[in-house]
N, C-alpha and C positions, 0 to 999 in steps of 0.2 A: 402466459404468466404461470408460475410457477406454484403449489401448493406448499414450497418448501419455505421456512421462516428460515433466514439469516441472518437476523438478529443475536447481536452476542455471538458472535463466531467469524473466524476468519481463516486466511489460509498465506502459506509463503511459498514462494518460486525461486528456484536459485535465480540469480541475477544473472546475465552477461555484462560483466566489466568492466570501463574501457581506462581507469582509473583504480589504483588501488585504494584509494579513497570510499568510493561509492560501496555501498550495502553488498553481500555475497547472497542475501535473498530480500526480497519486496515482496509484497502481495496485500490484500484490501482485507482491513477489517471492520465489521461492525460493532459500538457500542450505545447499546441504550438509542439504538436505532439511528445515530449517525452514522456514516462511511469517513474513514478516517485507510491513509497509506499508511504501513508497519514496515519498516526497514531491520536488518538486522545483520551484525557482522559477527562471523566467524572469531573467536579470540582465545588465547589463553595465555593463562598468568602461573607461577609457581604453587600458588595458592591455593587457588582455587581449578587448576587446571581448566579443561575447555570450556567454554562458557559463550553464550551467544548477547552479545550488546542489543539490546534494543531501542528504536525511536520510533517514534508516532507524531503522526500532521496529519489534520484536515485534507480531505480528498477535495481533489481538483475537479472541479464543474466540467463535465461533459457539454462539451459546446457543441449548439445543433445546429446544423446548417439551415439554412432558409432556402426556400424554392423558389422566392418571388424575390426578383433583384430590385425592388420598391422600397423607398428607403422606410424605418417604420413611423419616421415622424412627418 
């Protein structure tokens, strides 16, 4: 385990693509000690020239595998 707090902080990964749809980077952030995905796409406008769109969702539950092929009920 780690001594490092993660709390309030996250990070982005460029993405590989398969859609021009999908996010140009993902990666996990923490807030107020939830884990929450961060997606964000590359964009620019006249305006405001480059600029990165952002969205955020609840992180997806790590599903653990079971050892015992016993049903649990």
């Amino acid at each position: 385990m780690s001594d490092y707090d993660n709390t309030n902080r996250g990070a982005l990964f460029k993405n590989d693509k398969e859609k021009e749809s999908q996010p140009d980077f993902r990666g996990p952030i923490n807030i107020d000690g939830k884990d929450y995905q961060l997606s964000a796409w590359s964009k620019s406008s006249d305006r405001a020239g480059k600029y990165l769109s952002l969205a955020i969702q609840p992180a997806k539950a790590k599903v653990e595998a079971s050892s015992s092929s016993e049903a649990p009920f």
